[in-house]
C-alpha positions as CSV (number, residue, x, y, z in Angstrom):
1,X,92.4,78.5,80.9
2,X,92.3,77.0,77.6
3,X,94.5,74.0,76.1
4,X,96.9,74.8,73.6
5,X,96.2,73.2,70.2
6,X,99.0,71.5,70.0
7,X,102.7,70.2,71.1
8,X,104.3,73.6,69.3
9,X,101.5,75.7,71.1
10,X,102.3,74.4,74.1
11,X,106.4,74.2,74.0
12,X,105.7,77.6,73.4
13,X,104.0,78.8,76.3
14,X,106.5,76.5,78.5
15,X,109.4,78.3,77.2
16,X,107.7,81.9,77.6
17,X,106.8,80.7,81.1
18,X,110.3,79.6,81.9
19,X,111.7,82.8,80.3
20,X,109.4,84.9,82.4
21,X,110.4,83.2,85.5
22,X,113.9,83.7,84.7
23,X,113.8,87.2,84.6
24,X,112.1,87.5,87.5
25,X,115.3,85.6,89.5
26,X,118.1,87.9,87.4
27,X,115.8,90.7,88.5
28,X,115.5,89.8,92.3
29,X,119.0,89.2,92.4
30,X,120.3,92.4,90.9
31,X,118.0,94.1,93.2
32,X,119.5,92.6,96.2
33,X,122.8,93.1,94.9
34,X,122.2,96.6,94.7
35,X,120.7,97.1,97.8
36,X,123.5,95.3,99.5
37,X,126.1,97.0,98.4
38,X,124.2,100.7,99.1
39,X,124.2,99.0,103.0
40,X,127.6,98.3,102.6
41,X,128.2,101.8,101.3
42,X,126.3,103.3,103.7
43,X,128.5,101.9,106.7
44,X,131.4,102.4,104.4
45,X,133.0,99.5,102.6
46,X,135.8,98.7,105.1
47,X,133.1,98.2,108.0
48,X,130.6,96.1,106.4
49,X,129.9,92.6,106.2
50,X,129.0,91.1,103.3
51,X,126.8,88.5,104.5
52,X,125.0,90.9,106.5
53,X,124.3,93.3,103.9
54,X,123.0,90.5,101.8
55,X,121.2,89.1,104.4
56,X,119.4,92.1,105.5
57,X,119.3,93.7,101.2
58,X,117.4,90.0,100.6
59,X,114.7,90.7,103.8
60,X,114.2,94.5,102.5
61,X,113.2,92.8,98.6
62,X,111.3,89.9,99.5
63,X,109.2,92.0,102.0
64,X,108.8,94.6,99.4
65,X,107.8,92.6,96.3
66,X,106.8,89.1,98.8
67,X,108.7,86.9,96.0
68,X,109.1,83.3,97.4
């Protein structure tokens, strides 16, 4: 890995770095959202439980794409 040449170089990379890792949680977190409520859906709205659906949509990503 080389140094950057200077502060802008660097505040640079540390903002594209930080933007990266920000998609990465809106990402995760519209996938889990999605897969939760496609749980709830599939037990039909009225019999889920949120948490659950969350809880279990969350297990299903992270073991899928092993974010931490």
């Amino acid at each position: 890995m080389t140094k950057p040449k200077n502060k802008k170089t660097t505040r640079r990379l540390l903002a594209s770095k930080t933007a990266k890792a920000s998609a990465s949680i809106d990402q995760r977190h519209h996938m889990i959202s999605e897969a939760a409520y496609y749980r709830s859906e599939k037990r039909s709205i009225e019999g889920s439980n949120p948490s659950q659906d969350w809880y279990e949509a969350e297990q299903e990503i992270e073991a899928r794409y092993r974010w931490q």
